[in-house]
MARFINU-45521 format. One record per residue (C-alpha): residue in one letter; x, y, z. Coordinates in steps of 0.1 Angstrom, whole numbers, plus 5000, padded with zeros to 4 digits. Example, Ala and Ser with C-alpha at 12.3 -4.5 7.8 and 13.67 -1.06 7.14 Angstrom:
<nodes>
a512349555078/s513749895071/
</nodes>
This chain:
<nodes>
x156401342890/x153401342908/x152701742909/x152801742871/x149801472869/x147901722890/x148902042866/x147701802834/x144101742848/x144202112854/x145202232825/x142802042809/x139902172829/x140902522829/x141002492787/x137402372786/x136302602810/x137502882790/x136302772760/x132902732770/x133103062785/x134003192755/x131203002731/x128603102758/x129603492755/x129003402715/x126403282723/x124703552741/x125703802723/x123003912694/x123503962657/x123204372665/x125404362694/x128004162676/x127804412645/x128004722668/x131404532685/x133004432653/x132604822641/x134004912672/x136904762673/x137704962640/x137705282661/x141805382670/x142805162639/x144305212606/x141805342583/x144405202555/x145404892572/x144304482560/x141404532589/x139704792583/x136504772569/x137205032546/x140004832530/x138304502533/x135104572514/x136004872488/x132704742466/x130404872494/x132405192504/x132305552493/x134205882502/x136006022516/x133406312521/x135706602535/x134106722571/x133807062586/x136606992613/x138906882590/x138906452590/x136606292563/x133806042570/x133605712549/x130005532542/x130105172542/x126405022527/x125204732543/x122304492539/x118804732534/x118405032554/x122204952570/x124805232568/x128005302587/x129605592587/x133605592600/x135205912609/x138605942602/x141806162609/x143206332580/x147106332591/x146705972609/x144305812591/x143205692626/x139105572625/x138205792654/x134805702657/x131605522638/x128105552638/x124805362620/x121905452605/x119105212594/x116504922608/x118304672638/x117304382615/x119504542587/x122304642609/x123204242617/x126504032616/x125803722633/x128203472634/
</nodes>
């Protein structure tokens, strides 16, 4: 019985140590930087699927504007000068990659 009051102190330690890792990464981690992750984790996703940003926020979406290779690019309008622009497969409907155009201050998701 004794080993297991050594695993609970651990366990315990080992949960706050992770989550303080993990609210220090949050907390290092700008309002830019955390928009440019969150719009990269859409890349290799379902550009029809509950996460997508394109499915989420219809309101501040237009296309799809048909592209010389053959996929289509969405435009998602953000706060001010923000834009973001999602390529995306035409068979797969994969997002295969983004981009942004407008002012760091616009282009912001802090959390």
């Amino acid at each position: 019985m004794r080993h297991f009051g050594f695993v609970a102190p651990f366990a315990r330690f080992a949960a706050v140590a992770v989550a303080v890792g993990w609210l220090s990464a949050c907390a290092t981690m700008s309002c830019h930087e955390n928009f440019i992750s969150l719009h990269q984790n859409q890349v290799g996703q379902s550009a029809d699927g509950p996460a997508s940003f394109i499915q989420r926020y219809p309101q501040l979406v237009t296309g799809p504007k048909a592209l010389a290779n053959g996929n289509v690019e969405y435009e998602e309008r953000g706060r001010g000068t923000c834009r973001s622009y999602y390529e995306v497969d035409s068979t797969s409907r994969k997002v295969l990659s983004w981009r942004f155009e407008g002012a760091e201050k616009d282009c912001e998701i802090c959390p």
